[in-house]
Backbone as CSV, one residue per row, in Angstrom:
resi,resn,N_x,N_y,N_z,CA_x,CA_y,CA_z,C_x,C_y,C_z
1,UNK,-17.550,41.755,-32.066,-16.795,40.582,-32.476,-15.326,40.720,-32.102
2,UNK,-14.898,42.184,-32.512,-13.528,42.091,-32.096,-12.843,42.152,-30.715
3,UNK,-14.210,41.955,-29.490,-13.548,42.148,-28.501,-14.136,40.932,-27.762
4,UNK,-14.127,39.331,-28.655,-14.193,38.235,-27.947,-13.137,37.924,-28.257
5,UNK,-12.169,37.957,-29.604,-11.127,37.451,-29.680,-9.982,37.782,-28.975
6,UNK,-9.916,38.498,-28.021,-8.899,39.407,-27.236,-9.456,38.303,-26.019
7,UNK,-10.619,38.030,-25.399,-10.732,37.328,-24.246,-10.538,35.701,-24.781
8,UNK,-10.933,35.329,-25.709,-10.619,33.818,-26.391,-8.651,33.271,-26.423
9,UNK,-8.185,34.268,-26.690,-6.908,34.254,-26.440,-6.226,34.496,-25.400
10,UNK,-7.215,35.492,-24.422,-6.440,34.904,-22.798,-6.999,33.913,-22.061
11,UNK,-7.878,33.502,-22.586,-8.500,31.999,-22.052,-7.774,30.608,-22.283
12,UNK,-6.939,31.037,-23.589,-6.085,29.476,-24.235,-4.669,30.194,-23.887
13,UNK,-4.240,31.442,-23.444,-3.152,31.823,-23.344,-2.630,31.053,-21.519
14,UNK,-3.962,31.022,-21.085,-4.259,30.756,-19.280,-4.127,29.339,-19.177
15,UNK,-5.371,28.745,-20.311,-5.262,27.165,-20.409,-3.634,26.829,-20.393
16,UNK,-2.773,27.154,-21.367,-1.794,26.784,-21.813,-0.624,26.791,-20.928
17,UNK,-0.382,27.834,-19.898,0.121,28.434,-18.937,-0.151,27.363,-17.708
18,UNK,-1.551,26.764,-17.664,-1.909,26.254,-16.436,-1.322,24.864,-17.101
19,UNK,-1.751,24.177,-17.704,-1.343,22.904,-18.546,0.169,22.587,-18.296
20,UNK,1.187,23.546,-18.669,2.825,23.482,-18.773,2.908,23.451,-17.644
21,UNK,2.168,24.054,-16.154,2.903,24.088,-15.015,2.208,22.719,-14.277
22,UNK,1.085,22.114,-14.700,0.986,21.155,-14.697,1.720,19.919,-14.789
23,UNK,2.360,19.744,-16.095,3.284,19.167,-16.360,4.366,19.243,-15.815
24,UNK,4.925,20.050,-15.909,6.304,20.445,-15.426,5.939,19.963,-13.891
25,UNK,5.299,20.209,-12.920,4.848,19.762,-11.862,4.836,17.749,-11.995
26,UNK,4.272,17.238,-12.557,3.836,16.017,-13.012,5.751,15.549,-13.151
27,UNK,6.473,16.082,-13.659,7.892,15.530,-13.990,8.521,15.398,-13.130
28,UNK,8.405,16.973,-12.628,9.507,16.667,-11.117,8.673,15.833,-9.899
29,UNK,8.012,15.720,-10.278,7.297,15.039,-8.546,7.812,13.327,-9.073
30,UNK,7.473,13.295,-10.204,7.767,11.749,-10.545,9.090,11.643,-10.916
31,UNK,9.984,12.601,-11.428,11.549,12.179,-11.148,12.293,12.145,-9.374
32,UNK,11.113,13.315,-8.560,11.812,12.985,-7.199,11.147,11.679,-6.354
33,UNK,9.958,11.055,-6.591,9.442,9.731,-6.164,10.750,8.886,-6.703
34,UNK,10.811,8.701,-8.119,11.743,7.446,-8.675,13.198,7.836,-7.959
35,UNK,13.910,9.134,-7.440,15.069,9.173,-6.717,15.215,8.478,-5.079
36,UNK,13.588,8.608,-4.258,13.388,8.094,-3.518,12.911,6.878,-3.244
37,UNK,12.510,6.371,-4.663,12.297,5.131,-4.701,13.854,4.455,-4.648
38,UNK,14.827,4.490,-5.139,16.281,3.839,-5.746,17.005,4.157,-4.103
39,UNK,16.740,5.440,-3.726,17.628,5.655,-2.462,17.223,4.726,-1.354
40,UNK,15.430,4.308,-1.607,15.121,3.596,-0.489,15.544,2.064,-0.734
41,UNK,15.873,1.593,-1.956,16.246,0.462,-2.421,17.738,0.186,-1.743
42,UNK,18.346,1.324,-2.244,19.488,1.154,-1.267,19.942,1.398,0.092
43,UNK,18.888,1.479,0.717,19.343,1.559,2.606,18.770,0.238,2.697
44,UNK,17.310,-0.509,1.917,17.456,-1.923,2.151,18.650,-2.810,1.998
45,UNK,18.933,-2.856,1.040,19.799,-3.523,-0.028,21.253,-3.595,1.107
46,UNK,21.320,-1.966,2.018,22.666,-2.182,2.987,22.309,-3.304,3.771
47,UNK,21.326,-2.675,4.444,20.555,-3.565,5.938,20.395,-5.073,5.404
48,UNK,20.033,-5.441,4.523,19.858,-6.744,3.978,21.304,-7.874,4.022
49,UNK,22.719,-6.591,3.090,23.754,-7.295,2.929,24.749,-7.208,4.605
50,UNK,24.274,-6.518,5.681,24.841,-6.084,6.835,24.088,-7.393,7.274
51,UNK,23.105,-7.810,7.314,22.771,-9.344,7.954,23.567,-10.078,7.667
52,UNK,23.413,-10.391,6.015,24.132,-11.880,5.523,26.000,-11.897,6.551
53,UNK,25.833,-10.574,6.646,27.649,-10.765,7.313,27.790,-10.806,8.502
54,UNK,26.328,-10.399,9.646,26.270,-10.959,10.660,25.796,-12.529,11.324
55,UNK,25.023,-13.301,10.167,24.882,-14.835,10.365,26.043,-15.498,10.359
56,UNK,26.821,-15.110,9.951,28.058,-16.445,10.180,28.644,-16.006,11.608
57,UNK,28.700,-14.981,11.860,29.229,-14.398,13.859,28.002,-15.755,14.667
58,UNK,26.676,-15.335,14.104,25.928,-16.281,14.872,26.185,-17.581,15.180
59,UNK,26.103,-18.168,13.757,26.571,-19.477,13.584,28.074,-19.739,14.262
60,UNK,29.062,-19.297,14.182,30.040,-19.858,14.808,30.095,-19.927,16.165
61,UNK,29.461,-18.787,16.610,29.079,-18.629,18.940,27.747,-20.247,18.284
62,UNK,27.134,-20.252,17.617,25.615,-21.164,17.853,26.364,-22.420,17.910
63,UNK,27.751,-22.696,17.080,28.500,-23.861,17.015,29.435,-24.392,18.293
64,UNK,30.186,-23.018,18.749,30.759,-23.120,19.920,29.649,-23.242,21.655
65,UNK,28.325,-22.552,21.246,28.032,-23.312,22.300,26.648,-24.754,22.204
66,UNK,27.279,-25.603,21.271,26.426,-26.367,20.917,25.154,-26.702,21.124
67,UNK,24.512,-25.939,20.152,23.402,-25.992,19.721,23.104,-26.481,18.939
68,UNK,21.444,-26.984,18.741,21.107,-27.523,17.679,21.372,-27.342,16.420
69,UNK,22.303,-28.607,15.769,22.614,-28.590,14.888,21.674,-28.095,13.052
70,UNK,20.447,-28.506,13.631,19.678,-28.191,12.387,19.238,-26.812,12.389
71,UNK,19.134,-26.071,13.609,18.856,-24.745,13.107,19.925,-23.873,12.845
72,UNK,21.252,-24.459,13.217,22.342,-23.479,12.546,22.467,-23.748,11.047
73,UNK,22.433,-25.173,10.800,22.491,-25.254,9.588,21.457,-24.546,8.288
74,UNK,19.928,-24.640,8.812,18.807,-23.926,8.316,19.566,-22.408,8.460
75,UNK,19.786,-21.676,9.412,20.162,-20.418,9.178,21.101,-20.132,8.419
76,UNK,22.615,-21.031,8.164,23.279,-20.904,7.484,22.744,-20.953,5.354
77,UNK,22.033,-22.024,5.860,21.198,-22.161,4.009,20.343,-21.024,3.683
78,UNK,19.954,-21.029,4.871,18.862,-19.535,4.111,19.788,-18.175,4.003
79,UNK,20.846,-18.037,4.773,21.882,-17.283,4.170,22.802,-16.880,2.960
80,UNK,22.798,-18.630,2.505,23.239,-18.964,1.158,22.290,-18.953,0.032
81,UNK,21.194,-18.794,0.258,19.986,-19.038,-0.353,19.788,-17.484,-0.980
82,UNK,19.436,-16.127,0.281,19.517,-14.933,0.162,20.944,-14.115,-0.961
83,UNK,21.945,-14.414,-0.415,22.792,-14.359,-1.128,23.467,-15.007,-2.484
84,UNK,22.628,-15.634,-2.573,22.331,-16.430,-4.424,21.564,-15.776,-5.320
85,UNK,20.160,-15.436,-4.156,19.408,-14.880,-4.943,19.687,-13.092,-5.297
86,UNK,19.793,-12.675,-4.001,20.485,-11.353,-4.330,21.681,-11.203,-5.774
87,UNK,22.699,-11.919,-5.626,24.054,-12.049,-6.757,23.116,-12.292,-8.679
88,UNK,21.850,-12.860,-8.347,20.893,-13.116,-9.803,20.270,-12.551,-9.999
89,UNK,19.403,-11.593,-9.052,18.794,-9.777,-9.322,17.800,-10.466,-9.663
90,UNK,17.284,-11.202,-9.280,15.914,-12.127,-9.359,14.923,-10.891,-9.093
91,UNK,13.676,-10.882,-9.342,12.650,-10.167,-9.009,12.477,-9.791,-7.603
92,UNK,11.890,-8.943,-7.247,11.755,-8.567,-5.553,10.567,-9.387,-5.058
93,UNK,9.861,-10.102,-5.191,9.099,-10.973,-4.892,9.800,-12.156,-4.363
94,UNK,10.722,-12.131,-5.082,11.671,-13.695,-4.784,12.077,-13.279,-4.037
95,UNK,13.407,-11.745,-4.106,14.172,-11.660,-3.113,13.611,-11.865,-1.529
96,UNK,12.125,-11.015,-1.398,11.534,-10.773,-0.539,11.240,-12.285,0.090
97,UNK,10.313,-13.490,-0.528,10.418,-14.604,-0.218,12.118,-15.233,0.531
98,UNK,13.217,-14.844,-0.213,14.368,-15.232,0.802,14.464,-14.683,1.730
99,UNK,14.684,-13.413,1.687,14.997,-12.538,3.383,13.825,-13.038,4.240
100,UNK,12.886,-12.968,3.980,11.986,-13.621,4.751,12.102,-15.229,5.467
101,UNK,13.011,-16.059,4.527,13.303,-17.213,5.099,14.359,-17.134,5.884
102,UNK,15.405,-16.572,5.759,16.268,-16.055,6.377,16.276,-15.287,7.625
103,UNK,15.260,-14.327,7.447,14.720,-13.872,9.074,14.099,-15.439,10.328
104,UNK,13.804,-16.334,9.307,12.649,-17.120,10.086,13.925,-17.691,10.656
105,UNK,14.841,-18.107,9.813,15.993,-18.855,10.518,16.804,-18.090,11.561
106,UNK,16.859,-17.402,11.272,17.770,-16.361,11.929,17.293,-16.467,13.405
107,UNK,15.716,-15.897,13.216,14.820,-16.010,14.987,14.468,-17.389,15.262
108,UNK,14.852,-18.233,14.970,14.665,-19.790,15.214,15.741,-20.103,15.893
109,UNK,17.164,-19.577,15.367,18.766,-19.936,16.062,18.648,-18.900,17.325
110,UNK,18.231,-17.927,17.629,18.138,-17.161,18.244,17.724,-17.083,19.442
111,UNK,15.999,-17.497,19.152,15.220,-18.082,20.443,15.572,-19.658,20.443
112,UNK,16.438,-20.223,19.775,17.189,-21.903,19.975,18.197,-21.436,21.381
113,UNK,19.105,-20.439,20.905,20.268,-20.083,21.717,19.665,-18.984,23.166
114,UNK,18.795,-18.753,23.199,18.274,-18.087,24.748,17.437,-19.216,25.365
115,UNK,16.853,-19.603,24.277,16.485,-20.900,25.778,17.180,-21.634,26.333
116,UNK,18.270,-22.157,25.310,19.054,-23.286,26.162,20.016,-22.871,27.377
117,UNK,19.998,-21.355,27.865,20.979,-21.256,28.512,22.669,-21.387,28.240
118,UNK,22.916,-21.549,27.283,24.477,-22.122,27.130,25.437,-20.945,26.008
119,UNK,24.630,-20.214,25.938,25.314,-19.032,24.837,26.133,-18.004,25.923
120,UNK,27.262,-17.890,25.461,28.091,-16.417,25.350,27.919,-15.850,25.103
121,UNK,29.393,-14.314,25.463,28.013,-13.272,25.208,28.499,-13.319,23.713
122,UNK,29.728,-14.195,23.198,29.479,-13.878,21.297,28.476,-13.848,20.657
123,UNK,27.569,-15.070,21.352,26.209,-15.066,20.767,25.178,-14.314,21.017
124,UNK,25.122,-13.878,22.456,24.534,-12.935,22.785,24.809,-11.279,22.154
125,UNK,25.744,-11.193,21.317,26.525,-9.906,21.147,25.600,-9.812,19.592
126,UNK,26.003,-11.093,18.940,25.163,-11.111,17.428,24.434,-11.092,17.557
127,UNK,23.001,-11.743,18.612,21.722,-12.003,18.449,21.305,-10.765,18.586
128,UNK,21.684,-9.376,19.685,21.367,-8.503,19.926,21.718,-7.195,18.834
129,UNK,22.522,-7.685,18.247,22.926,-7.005,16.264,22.006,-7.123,15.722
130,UNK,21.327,-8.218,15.257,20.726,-8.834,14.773,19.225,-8.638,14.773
131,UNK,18.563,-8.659,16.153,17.312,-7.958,16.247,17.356,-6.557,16.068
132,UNK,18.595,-5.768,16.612,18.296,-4.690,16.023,18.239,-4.148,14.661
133,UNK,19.178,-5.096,13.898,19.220,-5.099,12.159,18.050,-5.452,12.101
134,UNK,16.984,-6.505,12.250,15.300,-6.933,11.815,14.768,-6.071,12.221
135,UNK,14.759,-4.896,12.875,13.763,-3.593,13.191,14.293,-2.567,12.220
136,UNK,15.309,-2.509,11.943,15.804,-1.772,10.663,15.502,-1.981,9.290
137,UNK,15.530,-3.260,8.809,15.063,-4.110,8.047,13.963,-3.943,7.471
138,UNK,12.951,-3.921,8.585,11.371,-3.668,8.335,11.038,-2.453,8.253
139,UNK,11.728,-1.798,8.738,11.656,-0.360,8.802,11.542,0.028,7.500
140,UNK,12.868,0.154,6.744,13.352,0.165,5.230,12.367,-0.810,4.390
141,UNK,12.004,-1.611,4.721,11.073,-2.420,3.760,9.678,-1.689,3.549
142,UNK,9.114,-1.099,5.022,8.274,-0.209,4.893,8.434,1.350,4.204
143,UNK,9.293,1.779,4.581,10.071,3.087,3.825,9.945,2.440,2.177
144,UNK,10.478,1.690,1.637,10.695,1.516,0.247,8.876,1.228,-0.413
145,UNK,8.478,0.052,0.304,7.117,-0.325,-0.272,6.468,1.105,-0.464
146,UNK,5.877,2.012,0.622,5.405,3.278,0.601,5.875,4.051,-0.755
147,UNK,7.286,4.159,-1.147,7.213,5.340,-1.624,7.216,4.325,-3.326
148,UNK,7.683,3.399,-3.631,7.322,2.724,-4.642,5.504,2.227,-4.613
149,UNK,5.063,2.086,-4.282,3.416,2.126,-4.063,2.840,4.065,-4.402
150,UNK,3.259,4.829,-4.598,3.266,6.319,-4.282,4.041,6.374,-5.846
151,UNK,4.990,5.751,-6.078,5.195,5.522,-7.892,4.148,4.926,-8.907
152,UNK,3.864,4.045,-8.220,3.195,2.945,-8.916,2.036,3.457,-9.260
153,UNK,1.055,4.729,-8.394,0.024,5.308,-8.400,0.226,6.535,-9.362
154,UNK,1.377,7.023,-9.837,1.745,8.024,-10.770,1.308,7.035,-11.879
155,UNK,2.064,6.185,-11.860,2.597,5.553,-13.430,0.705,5.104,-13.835
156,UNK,0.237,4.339,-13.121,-0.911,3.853,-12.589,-2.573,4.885,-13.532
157,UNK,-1.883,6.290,-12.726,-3.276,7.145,-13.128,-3.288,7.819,-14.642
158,UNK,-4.853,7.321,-14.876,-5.273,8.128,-16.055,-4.578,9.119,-16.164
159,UNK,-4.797,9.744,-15.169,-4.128,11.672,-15.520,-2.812,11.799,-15.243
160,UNK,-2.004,10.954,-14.496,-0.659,11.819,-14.952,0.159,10.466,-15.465
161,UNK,-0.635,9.222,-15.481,0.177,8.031,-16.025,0.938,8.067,-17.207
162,UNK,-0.272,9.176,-18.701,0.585,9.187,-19.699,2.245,9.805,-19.909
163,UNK,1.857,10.726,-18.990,3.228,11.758,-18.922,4.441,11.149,-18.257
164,UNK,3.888,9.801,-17.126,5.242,9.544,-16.624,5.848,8.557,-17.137
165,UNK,4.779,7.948,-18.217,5.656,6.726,-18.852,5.929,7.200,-20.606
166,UNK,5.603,8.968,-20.912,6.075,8.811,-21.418,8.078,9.420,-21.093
167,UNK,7.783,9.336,-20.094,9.580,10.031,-19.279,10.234,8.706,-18.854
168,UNK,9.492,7.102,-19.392,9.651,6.057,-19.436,9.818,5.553,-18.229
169,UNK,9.168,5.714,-17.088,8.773,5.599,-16.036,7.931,4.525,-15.712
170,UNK,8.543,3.111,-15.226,7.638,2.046,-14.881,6.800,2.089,-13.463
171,UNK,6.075,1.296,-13.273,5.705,1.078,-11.804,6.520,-0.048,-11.195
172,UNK,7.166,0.205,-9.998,8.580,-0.699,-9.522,7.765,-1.562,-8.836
173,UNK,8.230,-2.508,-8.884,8.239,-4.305,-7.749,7.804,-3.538,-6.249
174,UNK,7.131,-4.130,-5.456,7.155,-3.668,-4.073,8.106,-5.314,-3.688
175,UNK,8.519,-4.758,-2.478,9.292,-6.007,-1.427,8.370,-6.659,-1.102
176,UNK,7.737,-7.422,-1.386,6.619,-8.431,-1.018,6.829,-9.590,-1.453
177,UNK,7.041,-10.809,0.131,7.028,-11.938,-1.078,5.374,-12.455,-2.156
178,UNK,5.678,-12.808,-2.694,4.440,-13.628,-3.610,4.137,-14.594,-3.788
179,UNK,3.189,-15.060,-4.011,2.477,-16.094,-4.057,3.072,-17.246,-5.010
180,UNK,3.798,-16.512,-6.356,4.424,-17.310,-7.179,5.942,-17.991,-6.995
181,UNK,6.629,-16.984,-5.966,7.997,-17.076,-5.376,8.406,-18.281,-4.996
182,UNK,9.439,-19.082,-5.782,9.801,-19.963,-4.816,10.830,-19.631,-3.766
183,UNK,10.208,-20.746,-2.690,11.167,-20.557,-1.394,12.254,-21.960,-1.195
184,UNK,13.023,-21.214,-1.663,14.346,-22.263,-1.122,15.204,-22.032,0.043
185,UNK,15.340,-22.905,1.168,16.218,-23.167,1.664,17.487,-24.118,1.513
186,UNK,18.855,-23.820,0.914,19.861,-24.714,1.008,19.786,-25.580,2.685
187,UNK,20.074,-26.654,1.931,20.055,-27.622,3.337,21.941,-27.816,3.079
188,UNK,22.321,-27.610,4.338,23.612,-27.337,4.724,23.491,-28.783,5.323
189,UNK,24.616,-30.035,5.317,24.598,-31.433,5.922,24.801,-31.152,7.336
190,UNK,26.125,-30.696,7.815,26.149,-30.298,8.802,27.510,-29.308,9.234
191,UNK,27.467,-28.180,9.570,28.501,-27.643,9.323,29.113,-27.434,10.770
192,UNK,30.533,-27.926,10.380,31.736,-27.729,11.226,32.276,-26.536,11.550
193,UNK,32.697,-26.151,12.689,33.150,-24.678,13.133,34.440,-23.975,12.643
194,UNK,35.091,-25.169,11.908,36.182,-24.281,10.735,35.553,-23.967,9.458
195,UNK,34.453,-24.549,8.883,33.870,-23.891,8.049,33.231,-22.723,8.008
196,UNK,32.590,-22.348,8.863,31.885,-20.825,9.347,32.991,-19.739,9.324
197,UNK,34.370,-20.166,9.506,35.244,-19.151,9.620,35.427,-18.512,8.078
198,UNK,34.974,-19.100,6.998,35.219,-18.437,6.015,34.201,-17.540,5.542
């Protein structure tokens, strides 16, 4: 008898040992996901606000070499639109629904201004910013969804879900627009080329 209780106690001494490093494992993996989740929020969040400040360069070359008036104006609203919604911290579903309208405008003024032949290279200088910011863009949108999807599956599982919410650990928004999102575009009447300067 007295020589099960000597192995019964390194059996719960082992359990106990394996359990804590468990945990302790379970914390840091889900405090370094949620650091890479926030860091990836913010290389979008640059790339996102580095657009809104390259559409008005567009718009003013799209004005000077007269172009269609309705797709500068559409690009300009969905600019104002993005940047409304961004300033109200609206859900990422929404946000995602604007940048997304905003891209559409953006490549609408874009392939407006290479077909017609009549762009400078100002315009040519932004448009080529610009696609390279939308490959960045997506890039980071993919970077963020991944590693918040890779949270969401912590918070998510039976087995380590209790532990990360009780370290109060939600499952974050992915950048996706949704189904529920409304999409607004500001309709701009028609904007004049001293207005773009501001």
């Amino acid at each position: 008898m007295t020589s099960v209780a000597p192995v019964v106690l390194t059996v719960v001494a082992a359990t106990l040992v394996v359990t804590l490093a468990w945990l302790v494992s379970v914390v840091r993996r889900a405090r370094r996901t949620v650091d890479t989740v926030v860091a990836g929020l913010h290389l979008l969040e640059v790339a996102l606000d580095h657009r809104r400040l390259l559409v008005p360069e567009l718009a003013r070359a799209a004005v000077g070499a007269e172009l269609d008036r309705e797709a500068i104006n559409q690009a300009v609203g969905a600019r104002s639109w993005s940047a409304i919604v961004r300033e109200r911290r609206v859900d990422l579903g929404t946000r995602a629904a604007a940048e997304n309208a905003l891209s559409a405008a953006v490549h609408h003024l874009v392939c407006t201004g290479r077909e017609s032949g009549r762009v400078r290279w100002d315009f040519t200088s932004a448009a080529s910013e610009l696609d390279a910011l939308e490959r960045r863009i997506a890039g980071a949108v993919r970077v963020y969804n991944a590693h918040a999807a890779a949270l969401s599956g912590l918070v998510r599982s039976p087995l380590t879900g209790p532990v990360v919410r009780t370290l109060g650990i939600g499952a974050p928004d992915l950048f996706v627009e949704t189904a529920t999102a409304p999409v607004h575009v500001l309709e701009v009447p028609d904007v004049p080329a001293p207005a773009l300067a501001a």
